[in-house]
N, C-alpha and C positions, 0 to 999 in steps of 0.2 A: 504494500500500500504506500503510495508517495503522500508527502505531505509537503505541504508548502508555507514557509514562513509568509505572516502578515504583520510581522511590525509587532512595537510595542501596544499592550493595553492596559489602561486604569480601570480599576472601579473605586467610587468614592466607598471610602471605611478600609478598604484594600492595600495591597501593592502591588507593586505593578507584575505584569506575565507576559509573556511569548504568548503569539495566537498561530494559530496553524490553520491551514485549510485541505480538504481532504475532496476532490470531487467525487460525489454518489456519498461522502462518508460527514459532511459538514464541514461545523469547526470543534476546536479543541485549544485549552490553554494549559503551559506549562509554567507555574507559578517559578517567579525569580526573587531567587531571599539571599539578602545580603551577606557576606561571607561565601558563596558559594564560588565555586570555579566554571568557568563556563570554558569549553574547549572544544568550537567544531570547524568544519572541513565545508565548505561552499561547493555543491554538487549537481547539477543536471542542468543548469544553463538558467537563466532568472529569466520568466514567463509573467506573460502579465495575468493579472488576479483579479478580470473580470470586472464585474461593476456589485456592489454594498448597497443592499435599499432595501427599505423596510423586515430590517431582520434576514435579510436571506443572501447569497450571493448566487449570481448567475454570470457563469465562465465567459471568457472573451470567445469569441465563434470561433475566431482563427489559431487560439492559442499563440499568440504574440511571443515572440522572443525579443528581449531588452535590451536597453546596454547596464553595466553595472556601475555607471556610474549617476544615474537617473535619482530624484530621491520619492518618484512617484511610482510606483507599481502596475502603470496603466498603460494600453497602447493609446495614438490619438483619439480612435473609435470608443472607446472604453470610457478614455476621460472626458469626451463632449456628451456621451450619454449623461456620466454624473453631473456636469453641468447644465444641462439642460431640467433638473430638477434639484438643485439647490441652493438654498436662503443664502451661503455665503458668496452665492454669484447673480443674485437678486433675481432668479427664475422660479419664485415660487411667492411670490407677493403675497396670493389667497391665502395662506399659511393661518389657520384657525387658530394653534395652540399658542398660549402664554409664553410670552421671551421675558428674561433676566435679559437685564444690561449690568456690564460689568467693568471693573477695573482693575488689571492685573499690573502690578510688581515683577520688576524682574533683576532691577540692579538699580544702582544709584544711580537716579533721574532717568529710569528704564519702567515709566508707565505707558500700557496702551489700552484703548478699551474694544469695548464687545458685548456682542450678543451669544445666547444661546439660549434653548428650551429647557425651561421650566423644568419638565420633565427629567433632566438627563444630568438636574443638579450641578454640583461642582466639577462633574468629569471631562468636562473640557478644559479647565484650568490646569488637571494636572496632567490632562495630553498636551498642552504646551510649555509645561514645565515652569506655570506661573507661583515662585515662590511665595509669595502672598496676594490675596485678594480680597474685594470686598465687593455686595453688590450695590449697584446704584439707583436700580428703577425694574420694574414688573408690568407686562403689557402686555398689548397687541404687537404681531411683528412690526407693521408700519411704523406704529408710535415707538419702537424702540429703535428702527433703524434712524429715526429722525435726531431720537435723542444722539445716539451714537455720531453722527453728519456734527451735529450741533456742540458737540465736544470735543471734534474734530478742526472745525472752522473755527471756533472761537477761541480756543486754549491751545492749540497746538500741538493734542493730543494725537496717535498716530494711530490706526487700528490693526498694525501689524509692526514685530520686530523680529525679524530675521535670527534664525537660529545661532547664527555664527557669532551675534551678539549676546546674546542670551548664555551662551555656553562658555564665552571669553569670562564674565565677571564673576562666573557661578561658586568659584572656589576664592574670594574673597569679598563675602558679602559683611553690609553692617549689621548691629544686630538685630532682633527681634524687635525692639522698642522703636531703633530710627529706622526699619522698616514699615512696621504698624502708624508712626508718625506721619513717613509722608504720603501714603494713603491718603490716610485720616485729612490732610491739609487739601489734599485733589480732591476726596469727596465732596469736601464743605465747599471748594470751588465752582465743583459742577451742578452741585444741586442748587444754587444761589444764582443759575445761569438765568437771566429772561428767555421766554423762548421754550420753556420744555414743556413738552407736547400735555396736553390737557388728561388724556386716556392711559397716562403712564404713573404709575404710582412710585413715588421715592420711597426709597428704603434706606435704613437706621446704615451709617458706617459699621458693622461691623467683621473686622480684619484675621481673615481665616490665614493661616504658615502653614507654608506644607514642608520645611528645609527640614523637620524630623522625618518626616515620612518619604522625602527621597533620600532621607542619608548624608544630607551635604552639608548637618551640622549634628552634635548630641556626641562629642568627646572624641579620642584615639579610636582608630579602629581594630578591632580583634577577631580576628576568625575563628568560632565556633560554632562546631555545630551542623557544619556545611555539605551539603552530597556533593559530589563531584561531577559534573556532566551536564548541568541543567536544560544545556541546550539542546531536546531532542523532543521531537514531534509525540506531542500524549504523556510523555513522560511526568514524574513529578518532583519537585525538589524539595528535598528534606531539610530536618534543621532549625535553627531558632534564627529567626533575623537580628539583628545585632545594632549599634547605631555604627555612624559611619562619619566620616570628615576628609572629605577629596584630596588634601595635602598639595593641591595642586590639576592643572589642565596642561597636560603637553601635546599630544597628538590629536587628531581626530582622523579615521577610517576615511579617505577618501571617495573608495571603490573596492567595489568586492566582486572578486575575477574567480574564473573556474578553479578547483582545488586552493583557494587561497583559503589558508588556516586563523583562526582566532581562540589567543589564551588567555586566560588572565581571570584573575577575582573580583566578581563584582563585588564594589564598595558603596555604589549610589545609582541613581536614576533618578532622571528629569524630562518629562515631555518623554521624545521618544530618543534620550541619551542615555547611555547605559555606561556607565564610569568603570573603567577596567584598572588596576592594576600588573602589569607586567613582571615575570622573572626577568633578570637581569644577566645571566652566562649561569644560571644554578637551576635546579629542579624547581616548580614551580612549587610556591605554600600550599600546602595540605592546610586542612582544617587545624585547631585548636593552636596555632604560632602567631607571634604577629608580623604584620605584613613588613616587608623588608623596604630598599630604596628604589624599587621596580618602576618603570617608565609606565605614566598615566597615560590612557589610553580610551579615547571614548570612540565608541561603536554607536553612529546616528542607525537606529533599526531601520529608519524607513528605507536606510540600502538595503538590509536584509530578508523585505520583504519583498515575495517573487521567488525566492533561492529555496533549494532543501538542504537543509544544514543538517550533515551528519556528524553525530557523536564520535569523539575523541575515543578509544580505549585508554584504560588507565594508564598500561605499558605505556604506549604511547604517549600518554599526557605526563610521565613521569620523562620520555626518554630528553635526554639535555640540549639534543641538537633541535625541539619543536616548539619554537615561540613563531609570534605570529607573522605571517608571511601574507600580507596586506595592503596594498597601496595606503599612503598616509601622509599628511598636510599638518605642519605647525595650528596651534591655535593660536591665532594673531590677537593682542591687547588692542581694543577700540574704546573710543572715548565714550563714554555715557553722559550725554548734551544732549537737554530735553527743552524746549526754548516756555512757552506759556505759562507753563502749571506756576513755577517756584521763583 
């Protein structure tokens, strides 16, 4: 039975997992707990993964083959389908259900805002890796995309930041309090705005963290506890999650090419970034040691998804010559200059 990676996935109260796709067989998810070793092999060519809608997925016709360096998992035909019915490409106006508008945190002077459904809670915040947020208003789609425009033009606020930003400041954030502060200062700006739509209801600032829950703050990190392999289709990963503190961002996974291998312990996740730790010329840490001065390494999943990632053997993931063999790119420091809000 083939399976096919789909990226990472959150559920709120959760952490995050590996999703798989299996056609005739669904999906399936492999829970990712911190301390674990993840060690696999990229194999049968990265295919596109069809079109997602209403709870179900139906395969590309053609079964599209990719490039690996893509971070969308669609062919064109694929992805004008999902666009042609989605709120975030304004092809669904009639849209009946309740929107949250929101404002997400991501770094210092790294606010942007947003919409999403009601329904589906906080878990879009933490598919994009928004370290803290709050919300700002509850409506109709219309009335919230308005609001959204409207705190857009006026303040300066952006409705998208680019991942490469977001992952550059992630391992030296302020803390919890002068996070929660400047929120707390853009809400009371936005809500004081003339102009917000009559049908949309303000909501109280109150500023949810999520830097526990991906691991990229809550002390030293230690491995205990951890199964080895997580990364494999149905599988499950054992162990107790652990907290976690990144010690740093150096690489990011470029492209992921046939047989190219990935090692390393995950220590954190964000959006769909999965923080690896590397061995360095030594057998990779087992469980219960702590992590040595191993090259950081994050893995964006959204290359991963499309690929069947097979599982490492132990041997193997023990033998000294197999760290990762991966195309890979510096993470570059960018300034975080946000002009209106502050």
């Amino acid at each position: 039975m083939t399976w096919w990676c789909t990226g990472v996935r959150w559920r709120v109260g959760g952490g995050p997992a590996l999703g798989w796709y299996g056609e005739g067989k669904g999906e399936r998810e492999s829970p990712l707990v911190f301390g674990d070793v993840l060690a696999f092999r990229a194999v049968g060519g990265r295919r596109c993964l069809g079109v997602w809608r209403g709870g179900r997925r139906t395969p590309c016709p053609v079964g599209a083959v990719l490039s690996g360096r893509g971070t969308r998992a669609q062919c064109a035909e694929c992805a004008g389908i999902d666009r042609a019915h989605s709120v975030a490409a304004d092809t669904m106006t009639d849209d009946p259900r309740p929107y949250h508008v929101y404002l997400a945190w991501f770094g210092s002077g790294m606010v942007k805002v947003g919409i999403t459904g009601v329904g589906r809670g906080s878990a879009r915040l933490l598919e994009q890796g928004a370290v803290a947020f709050t919300w700002l208003g509850r409506g109709p789609l219309m009335a919230a995309r308005r609001a959204e425009e409207l705190l857009r033009s006026a303040l300066g606020v952006p409705d998208r930041i680019p991942y490469a930003q977001k992952r550059a400041v992630r391992a030296a954030l302020p803390s919890a309090g002068e996070r929660a502060g400047e929120l707390a200062t853009a809400h009371a700006t936005a809500v004081a705005l003339a102009g917000w739509p009559e049908s949309l209801e303000r909501l109280p600032c109150e500023v949810v963290d999520h830097a526990e829950v991906f691991g990229i703050e809550g002390g030293a990190f230690g491995i205990e506890g951890g199964a080895a392999g997580a990364a494999r289709a149905g599988g499950e990963a054992g162990g107790q999650a652990g907290s976690g503190r990144l010690g740093g961002v150096g690489v990011v996974v470029s492209e992921l090419v046939e047989g190219g291998v990935v090692v390393g312990t995950l220590v954190a996740a964000a959006g769909p970034d999965l923080h690896l730790v590397e061995r360095m010329g030594s057998p990779l840490l087992e469980r219960g040691r702590e992590l040595g001065g191993g090259r950081r390494l994050v893995v964006d999943t959204r290359l991963l998804a499309g690929w069947q990632l097979e599982a490492l053997g132990k041997a193997e993931r023990a033998a000294a010559d197999v760290v990762s063999s991966v195309p890979v790119k510096p993470v570059k420091e960018v300034p975080a200059v946000q002009g209106g809000l502050f």
